[in-house]
C-alpha positions as CSV (number, residue, x, y, z in Angstrom):
1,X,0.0,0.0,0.0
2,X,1.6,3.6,-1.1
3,X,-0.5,6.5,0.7
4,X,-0.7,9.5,-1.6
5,X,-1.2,13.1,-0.3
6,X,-2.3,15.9,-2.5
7,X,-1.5,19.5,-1.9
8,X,-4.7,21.0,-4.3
9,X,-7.9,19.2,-5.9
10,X,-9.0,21.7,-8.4
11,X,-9.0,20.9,-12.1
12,X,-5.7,18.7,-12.3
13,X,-5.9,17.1,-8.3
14,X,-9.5,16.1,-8.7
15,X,-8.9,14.4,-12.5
16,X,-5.8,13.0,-10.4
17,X,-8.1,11.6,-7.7
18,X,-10.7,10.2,-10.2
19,X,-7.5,8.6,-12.0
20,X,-6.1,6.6,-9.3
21,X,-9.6,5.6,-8.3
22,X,-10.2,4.2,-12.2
23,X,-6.5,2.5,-12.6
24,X,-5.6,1.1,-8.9
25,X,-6.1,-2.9,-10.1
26,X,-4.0,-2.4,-12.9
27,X,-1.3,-0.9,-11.9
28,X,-1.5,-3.2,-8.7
29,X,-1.4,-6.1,-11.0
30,X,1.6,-4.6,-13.4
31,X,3.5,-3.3,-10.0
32,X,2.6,-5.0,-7.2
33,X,1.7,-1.1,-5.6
34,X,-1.9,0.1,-4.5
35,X,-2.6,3.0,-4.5
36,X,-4.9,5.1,-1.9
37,X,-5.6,9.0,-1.7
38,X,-5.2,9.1,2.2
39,X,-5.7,13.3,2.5
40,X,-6.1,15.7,-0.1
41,X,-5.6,19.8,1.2
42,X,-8.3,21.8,0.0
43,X,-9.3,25.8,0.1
44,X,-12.8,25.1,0.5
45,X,-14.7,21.9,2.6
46,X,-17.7,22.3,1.3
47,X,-16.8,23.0,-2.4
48,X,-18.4,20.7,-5.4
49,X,-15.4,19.2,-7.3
50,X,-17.2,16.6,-9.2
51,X,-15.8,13.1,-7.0
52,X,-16.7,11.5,-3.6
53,X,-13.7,12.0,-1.1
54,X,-14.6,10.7,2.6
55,X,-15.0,14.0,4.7
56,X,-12.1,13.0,6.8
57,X,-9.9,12.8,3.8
58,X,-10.0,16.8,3.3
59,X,-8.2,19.1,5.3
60,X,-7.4,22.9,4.8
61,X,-4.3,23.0,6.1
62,X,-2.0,21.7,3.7
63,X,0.6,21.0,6.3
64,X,-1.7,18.3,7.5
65,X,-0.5,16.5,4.7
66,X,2.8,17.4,4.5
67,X,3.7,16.5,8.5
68,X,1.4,13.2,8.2
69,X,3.8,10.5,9.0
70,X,1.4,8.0,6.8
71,X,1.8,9.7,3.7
72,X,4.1,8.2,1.6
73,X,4.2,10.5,-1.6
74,X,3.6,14.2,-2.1
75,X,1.8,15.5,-5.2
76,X,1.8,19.4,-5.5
77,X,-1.0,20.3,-7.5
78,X,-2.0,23.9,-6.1
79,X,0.1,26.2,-8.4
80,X,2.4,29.5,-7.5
81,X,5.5,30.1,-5.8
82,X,4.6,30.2,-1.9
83,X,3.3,28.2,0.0
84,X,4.2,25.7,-3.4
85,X,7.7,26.1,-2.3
86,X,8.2,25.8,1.1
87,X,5.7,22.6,1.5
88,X,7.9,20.8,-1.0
89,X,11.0,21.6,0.7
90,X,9.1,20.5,4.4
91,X,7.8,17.3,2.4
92,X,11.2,15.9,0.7
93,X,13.1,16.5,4.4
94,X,10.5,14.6,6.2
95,X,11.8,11.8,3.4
96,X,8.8,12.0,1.3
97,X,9.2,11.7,-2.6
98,X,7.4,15.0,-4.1
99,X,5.6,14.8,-7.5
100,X,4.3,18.5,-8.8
101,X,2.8,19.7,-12.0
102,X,4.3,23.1,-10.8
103,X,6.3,25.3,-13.8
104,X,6.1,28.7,-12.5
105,X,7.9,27.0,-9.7
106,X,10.3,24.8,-11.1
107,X,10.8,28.0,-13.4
108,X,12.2,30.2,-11.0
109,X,13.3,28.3,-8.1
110,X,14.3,24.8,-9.7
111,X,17.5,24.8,-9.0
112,X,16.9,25.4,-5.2
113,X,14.6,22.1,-5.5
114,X,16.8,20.1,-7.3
115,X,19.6,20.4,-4.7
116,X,17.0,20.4,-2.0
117,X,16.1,16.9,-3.3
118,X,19.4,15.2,-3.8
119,X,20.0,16.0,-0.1
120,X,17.7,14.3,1.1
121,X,17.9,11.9,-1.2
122,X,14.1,11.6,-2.6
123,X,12.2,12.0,-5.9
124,X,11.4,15.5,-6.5
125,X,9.4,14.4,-10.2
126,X,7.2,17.0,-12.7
127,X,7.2,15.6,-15.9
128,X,3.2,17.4,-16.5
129,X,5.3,20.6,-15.3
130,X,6.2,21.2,-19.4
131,X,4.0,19.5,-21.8
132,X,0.7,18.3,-19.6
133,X,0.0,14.7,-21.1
134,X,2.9,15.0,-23.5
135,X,6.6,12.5,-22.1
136,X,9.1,14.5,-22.1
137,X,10.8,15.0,-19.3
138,X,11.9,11.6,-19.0
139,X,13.2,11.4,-21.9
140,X,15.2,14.5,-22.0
141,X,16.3,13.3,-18.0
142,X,16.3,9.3,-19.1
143,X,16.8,8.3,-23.0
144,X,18.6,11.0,-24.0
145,X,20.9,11.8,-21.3
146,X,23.9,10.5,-23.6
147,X,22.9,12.8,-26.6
148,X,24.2,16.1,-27.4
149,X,21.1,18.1,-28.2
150,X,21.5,21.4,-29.8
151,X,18.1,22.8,-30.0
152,X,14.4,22.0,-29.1
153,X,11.5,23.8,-30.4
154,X,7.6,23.7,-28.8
155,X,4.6,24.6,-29.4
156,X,4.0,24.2,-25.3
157,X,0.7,26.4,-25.0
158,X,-2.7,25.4,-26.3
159,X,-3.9,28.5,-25.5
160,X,-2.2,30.4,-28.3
161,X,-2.1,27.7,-30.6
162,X,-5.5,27.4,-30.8
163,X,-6.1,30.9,-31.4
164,X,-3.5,31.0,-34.6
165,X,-5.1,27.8,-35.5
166,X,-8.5,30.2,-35.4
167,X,-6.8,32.5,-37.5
168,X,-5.1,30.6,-40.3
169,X,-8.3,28.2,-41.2
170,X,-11.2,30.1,-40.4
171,X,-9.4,33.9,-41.1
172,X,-10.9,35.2,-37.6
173,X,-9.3,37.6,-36.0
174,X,-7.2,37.5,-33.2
175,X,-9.6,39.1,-30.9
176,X,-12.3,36.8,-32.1
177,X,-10.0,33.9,-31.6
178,X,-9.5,35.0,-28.3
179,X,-12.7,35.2,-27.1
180,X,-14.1,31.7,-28.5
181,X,-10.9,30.3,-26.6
182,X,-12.2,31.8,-23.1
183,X,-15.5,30.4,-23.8
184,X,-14.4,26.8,-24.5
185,X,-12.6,27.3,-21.7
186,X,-8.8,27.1,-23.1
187,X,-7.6,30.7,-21.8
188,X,-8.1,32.2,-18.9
189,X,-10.0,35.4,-17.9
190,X,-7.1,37.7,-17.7
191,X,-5.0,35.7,-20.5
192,X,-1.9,38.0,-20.4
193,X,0.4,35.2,-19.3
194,X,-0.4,32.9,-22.2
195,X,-1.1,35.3,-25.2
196,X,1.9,37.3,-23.9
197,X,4.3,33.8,-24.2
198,X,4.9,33.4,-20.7
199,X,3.4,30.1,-19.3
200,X,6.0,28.8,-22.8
201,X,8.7,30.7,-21.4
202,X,8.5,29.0,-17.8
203,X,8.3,25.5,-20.1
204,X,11.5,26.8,-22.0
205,X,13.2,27.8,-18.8
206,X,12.5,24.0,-17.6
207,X,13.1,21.8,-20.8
208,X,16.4,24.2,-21.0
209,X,17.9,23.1,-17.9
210,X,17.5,19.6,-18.1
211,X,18.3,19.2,-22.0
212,X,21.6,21.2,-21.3
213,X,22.1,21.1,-18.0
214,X,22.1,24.8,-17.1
215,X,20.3,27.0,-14.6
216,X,18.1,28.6,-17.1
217,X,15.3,30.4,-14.8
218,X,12.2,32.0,-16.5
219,X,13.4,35.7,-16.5
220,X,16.5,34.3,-18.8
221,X,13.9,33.5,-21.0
222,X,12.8,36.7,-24.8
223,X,9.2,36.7,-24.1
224,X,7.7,37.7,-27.2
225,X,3.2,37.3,-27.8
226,X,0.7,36.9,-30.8
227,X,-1.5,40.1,-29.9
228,X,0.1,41.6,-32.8
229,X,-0.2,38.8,-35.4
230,X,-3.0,39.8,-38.2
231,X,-4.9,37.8,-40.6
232,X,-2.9,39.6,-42.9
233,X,0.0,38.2,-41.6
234,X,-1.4,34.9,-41.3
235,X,-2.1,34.8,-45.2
236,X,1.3,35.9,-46.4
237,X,2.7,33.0,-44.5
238,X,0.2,30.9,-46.5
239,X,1.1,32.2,-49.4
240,X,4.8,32.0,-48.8
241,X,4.8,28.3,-47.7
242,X,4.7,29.1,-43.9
243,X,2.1,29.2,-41.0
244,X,2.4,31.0,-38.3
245,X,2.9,29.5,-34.4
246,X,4.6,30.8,-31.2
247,X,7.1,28.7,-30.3
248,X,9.5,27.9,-27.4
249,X,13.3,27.3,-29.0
250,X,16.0,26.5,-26.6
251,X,19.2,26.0,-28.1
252,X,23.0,25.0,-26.8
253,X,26.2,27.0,-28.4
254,X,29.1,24.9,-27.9
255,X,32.1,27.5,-28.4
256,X,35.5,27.7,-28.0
257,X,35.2,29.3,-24.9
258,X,32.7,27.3,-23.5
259,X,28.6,26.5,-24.1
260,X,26.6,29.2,-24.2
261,X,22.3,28.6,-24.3
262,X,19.5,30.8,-25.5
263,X,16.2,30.8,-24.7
264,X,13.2,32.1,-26.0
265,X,9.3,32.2,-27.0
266,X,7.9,34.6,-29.7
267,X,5.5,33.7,-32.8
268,X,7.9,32.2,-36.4
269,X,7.1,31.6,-39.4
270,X,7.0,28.1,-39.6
271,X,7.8,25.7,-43.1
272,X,4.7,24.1,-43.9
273,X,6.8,21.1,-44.1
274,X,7.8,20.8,-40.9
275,X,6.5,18.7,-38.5
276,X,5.2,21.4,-36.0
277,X,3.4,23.1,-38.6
278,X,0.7,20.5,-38.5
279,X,-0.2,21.0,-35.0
280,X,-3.5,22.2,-34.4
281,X,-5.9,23.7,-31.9
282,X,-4.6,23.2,-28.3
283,X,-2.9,20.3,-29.2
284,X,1.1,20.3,-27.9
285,X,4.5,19.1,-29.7
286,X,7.9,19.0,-28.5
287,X,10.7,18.6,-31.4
288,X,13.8,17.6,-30.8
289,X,17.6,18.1,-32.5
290,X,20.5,15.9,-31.9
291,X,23.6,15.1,-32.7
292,X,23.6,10.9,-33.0
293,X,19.6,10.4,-32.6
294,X,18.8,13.0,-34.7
295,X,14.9,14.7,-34.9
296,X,12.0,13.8,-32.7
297,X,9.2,14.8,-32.0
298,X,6.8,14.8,-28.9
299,X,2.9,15.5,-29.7
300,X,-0.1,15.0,-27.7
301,X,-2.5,17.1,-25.2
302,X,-0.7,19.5,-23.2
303,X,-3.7,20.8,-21.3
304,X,-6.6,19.6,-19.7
305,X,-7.3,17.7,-16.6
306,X,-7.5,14.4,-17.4
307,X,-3.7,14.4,-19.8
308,X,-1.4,16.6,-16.9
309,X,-3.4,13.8,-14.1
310,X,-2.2,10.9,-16.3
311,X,1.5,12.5,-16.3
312,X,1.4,13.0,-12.7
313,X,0.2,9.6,-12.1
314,X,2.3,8.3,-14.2
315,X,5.2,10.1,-11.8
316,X,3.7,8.8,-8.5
317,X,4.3,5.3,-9.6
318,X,8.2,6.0,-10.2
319,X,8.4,7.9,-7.4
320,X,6.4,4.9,-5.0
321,X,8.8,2.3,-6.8
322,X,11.6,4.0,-6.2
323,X,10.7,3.9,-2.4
324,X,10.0,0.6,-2.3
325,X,13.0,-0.3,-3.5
326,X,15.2,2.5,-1.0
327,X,16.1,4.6,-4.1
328,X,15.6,7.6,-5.9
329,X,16.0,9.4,-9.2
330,X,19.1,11.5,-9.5
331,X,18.2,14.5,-11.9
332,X,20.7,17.0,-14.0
333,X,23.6,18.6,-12.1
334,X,22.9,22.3,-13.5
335,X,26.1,24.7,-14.4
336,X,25.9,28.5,-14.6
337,X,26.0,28.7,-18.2
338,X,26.1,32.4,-19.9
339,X,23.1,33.0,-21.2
340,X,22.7,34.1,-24.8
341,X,21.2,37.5,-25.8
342,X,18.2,37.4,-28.5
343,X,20.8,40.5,-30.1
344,X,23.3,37.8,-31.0
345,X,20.8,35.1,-32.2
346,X,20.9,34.5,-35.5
347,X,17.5,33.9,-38.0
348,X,15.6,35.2,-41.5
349,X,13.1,37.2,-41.0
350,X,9.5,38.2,-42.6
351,X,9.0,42.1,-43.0
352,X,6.2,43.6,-44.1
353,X,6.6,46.9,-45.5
354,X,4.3,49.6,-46.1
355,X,5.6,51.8,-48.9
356,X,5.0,55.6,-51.1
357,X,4.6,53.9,-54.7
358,X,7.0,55.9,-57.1
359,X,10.0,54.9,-58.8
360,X,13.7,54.1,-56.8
361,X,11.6,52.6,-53.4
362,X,13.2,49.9,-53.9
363,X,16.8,50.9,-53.7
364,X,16.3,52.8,-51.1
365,X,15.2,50.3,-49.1
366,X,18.0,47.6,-50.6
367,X,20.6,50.1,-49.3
368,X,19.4,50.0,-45.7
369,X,19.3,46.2,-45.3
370,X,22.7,45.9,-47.4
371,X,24.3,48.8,-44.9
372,X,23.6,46.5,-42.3
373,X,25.0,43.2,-43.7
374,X,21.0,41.6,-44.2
375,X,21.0,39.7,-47.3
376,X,17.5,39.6,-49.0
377,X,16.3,36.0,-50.1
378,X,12.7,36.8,-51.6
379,X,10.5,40.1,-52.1
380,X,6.8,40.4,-53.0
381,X,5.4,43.5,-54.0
382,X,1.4,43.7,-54.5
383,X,-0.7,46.8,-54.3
384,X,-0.4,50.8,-56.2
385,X,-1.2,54.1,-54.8
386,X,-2.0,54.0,-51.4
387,X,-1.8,50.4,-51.1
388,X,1.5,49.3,-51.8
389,X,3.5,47.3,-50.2
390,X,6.6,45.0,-49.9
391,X,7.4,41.5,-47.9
392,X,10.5,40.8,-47.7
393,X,12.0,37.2,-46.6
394,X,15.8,37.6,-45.5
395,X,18.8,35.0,-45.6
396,X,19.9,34.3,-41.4
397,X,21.1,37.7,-40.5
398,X,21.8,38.8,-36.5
399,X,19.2,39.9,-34.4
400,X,20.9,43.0,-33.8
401,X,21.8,43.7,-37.5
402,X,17.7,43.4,-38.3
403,X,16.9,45.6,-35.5
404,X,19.0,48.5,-36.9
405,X,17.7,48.0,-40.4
406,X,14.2,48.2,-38.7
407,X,15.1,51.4,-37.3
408,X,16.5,53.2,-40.6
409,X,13.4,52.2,-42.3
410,X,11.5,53.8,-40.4
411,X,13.3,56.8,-41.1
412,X,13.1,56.3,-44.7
413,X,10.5,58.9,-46.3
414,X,9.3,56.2,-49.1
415,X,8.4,53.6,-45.6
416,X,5.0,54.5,-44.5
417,X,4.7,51.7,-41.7
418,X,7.0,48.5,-40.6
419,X,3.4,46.5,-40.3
420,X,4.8,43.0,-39.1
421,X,8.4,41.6,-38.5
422,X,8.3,37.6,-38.0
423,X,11.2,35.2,-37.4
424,X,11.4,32.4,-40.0
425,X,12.1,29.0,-37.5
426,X,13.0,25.9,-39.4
427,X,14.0,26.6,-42.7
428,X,17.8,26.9,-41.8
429,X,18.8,28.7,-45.6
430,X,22.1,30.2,-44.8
């Protein structure tokens, strides 16, 4: 018998709950463990949550659960920094293995936990942290702790992808994208930190550290949103071969003087033939580069009750093994690697120009991207009079080069607006 405790039982704890209630025989009969909520800490007693827990299984202090010396695992299901923090700490030194779906922790204070949990030599496990239902974390820890990864890219928020998805097959807007999303229930009231790319940034900061190893904490992370993506937009990326999707890139720089990372979430233009292009709604994908296994890719539900319960289930199993057996996982040692500006990164671009039709626009422009060393792949031009305008689709050029451009154009009296400037992601033309 392995007494669980849960720290929370709102949309994630109660699914949990129901879980382990529906799957106890069989993973009894594949492990040889049962299973048994023992105490769940709540907010509310009298609160309707949708399954039957006895009345003395509830507490609201979630210490109760934490100090009960018949718990055997932790799961951390309540959300935040504090009191997240500081019950995890008190429940891996009272020797009990911790399993917590918990990024904005493991964001910004993972580091602390990891140490925290190889002293006292218990699990500390969060593989929904990242991707909800999606394995990930396991295998970035586990099966590919030999490979030298050099870059993964996610679309890690079902929120925003949903909304683009909106956008590039039904031509809503982004407001009107928004707004369905709320009322399906995919994005939150105040959506600022989805739309805005941070709930991806605190999965970057996370799937960063333990593909490379480095403390890589959410504020290391270029938070860039979609507010400003347009239909417009969206059908010039048709048009060029491309869709559009924000995406979570972390990426290892292995110079002379040491490895460098980079980290970062903003919307890219994304080939139409690559494999995250076809992932749709609020669906999630994880894709991975290496050196020896080459790409792979994760996909699945990252979202939703019932796919983050089965990941945290699937976590309180290891981590009730493991104690059955005296052990525990170790995870990544974590350097103090430098951390990468988005100035030095390297990518094409999109820019969407609107310009004064008469003759010599053109070389105008040329001139500015050529002074500062951005090599022009492709243009379109479509539109007269009042309606002209230019995309332009650059060869890889530095962040900070395309930034200056972007400034002189503006300065330019044949420029009558920068409208849109998009990173190209996965179509590595030099």
């Amino acid at each position: 018998m392995v007494k669980v405790g849960v720290l929370g039982c709102g949309n994630v704890g109660g699914a949990l709950v129901r879980l382990i209630e529906r799957r106890r025989d069989d993973i009894e009969a594949r492990t040889g463990l049962r299973l048994e909520v023992a105490k769940v800490a709540v907010r509310s007693l009298t609160r309707e949550r949708g399954i039957t827990l006895a009345a003395d299984l509830l507490t609201r202090d979630p210490r109760d659960v934490v100090d009960d010396p018949a718990i055997d695992v932790v799961v951390e299901v309540i959300g935040g920094i504090e009191p997240a923090r500081e019950l995890i700490l008190a429940a891996m030194k009272a020797s009990k293995p911790v399993v917590t779906a918990n990024k904005e922790l493991l964001a910004n204070h993972g580091a602390e936990l990891f140490e925290a949990s190889a002293a006292c030599s218990v699990d500390l496990l969060f593989e929904a942290a990242v991707a909800g239902g999606i394995p990930i974390v396991r295998p970035m820890r586990e099966s590919l702790a030999g490979e030298d990864v050099r870059r993964i890219m996610g679309i890690v928020n079902g929120t925003t992808n949903f909304i683009l998805t909106r956008m590039t097959e039904q031509g809503t807007s982004y407001a009107a994208a928004l707004a369905e999303a709320q009322q399906l229930g995919y994005a939150e009231r105040d959506p600022t930190a989805d739309v805005e790319g941070y709930d991806a940034g605190a999965k970057a900061a996370i799937l960063a550290s333990i593909a490379f190893g480095a403390r890589v904490v959410a504020g290391d992370v270029y938070h860039e949103g979609i507010a400003g993506i347009t239909p417009t937009d969206i059908e010039f990326a048709r048009r060029l071969g491309y869709v559009i999707k924000l995406l979570a890139v972390a990426e290892r720089f292995n110079e002379a003087a040491g490895p460098e990372v980079a980290v970062r979430v903003h919307p890219a233009m994304v080939p139409l033939t690559h494999p995250l292009a076809g992932v749709r709604d609020s669906f999630n994908a994880v894709f991975v580069e290496g050196d020896a296994v080459g790409d792979l890719m994760f996909y699945g539900r990252g979202a939703g009750g019932d796919p983050t319960a089965s990941a945290v289930l699937g976590d309180v199993v290891d981590a009730a093994r493991n104690l059955r057996k005296g052990t525990h996982g170790d995870l990544v040692t974590l350097a103090k690697l430098p951390i990468r500006p988005i100035d030095e990164l390297a990518s094409s671009y999109y820019v969407n120009l609107d310009v004064v039709d008469r003759p010599g626009v053109l070389r105008a422009i040329a001139e500015v991207f050529e002074r500062h060393g951005v090599s022009i792949r492709s243009l379109e031009q479509e539109g007269i009079g009042d309606d002209a305008r230019m995309i332009f689709i650059t060869h890889r050029a530095i962040e900070a080069d395309v930034q200056r451009t972007l400034t002189d154009l503006r300065g330019l009296d044949v420029i009558l607006q920068v409208n849109s400037v998009l990173r190209v992601v996965g179509d590595e033309s030099p």
